[in-house]
N, C-alpha and C positions, 0 to 999 in steps of 0.2 A: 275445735281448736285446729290450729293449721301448724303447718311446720315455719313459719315463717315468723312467726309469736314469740316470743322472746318466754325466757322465763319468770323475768319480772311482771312481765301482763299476766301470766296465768296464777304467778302467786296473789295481784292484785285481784284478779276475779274471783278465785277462789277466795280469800277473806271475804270478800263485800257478798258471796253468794252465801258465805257462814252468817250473814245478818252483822260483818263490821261495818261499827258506823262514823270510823275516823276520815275526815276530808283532806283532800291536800292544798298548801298554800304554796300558789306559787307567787314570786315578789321581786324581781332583779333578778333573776335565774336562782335564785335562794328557796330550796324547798323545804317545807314542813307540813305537819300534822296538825290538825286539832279535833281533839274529842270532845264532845260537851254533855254528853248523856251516855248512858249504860250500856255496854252493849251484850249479846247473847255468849256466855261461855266460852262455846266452840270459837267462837270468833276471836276474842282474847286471846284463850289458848293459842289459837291459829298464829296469831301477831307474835305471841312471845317466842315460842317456837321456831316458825319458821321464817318471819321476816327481821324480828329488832335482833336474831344473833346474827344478821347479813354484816357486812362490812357498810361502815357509812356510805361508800358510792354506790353498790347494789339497794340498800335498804330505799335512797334518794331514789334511786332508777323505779323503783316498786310506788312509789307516792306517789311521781307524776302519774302513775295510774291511775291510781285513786279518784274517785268522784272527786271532783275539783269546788272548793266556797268560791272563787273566781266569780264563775260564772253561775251561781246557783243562787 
């Protein structure tokens, strides 16, 4: 990681490297989540903890992270 990374990128890596498997949508600059299967504990944990208590604009800054359904 570099100093340049924000810390929404590093909380999004660090979930998706806990095995999260929530994607982000992005739609008219409108972001959101979807989960469609299980994901591993630590990972859960990870999200409740340290990203859904974010303020709605940080948590949104964290999504655009997220492996994108966009393009996948």
């Amino acid at each position: 990681m570099t100093e340049l990374e924000t810390n929404a990128l590093k909380l999004a890596r660090r979930y998706v490297e806990l095995g999260g498997r929530r994607r982000s949508k992005l739609d008219d600059n409108i972001v959101s989540t979807r989960l469609w299967q299980d994901e591993p504990e630590d990972a859960k944990q990870f999200w409740e903890t340290q990203i859904a208590s974010l303020t709605e604009e940080n948590r949104r800054e964290v999504e655009t992270h997220l492996p994108t359904m966009n393009y996948n």
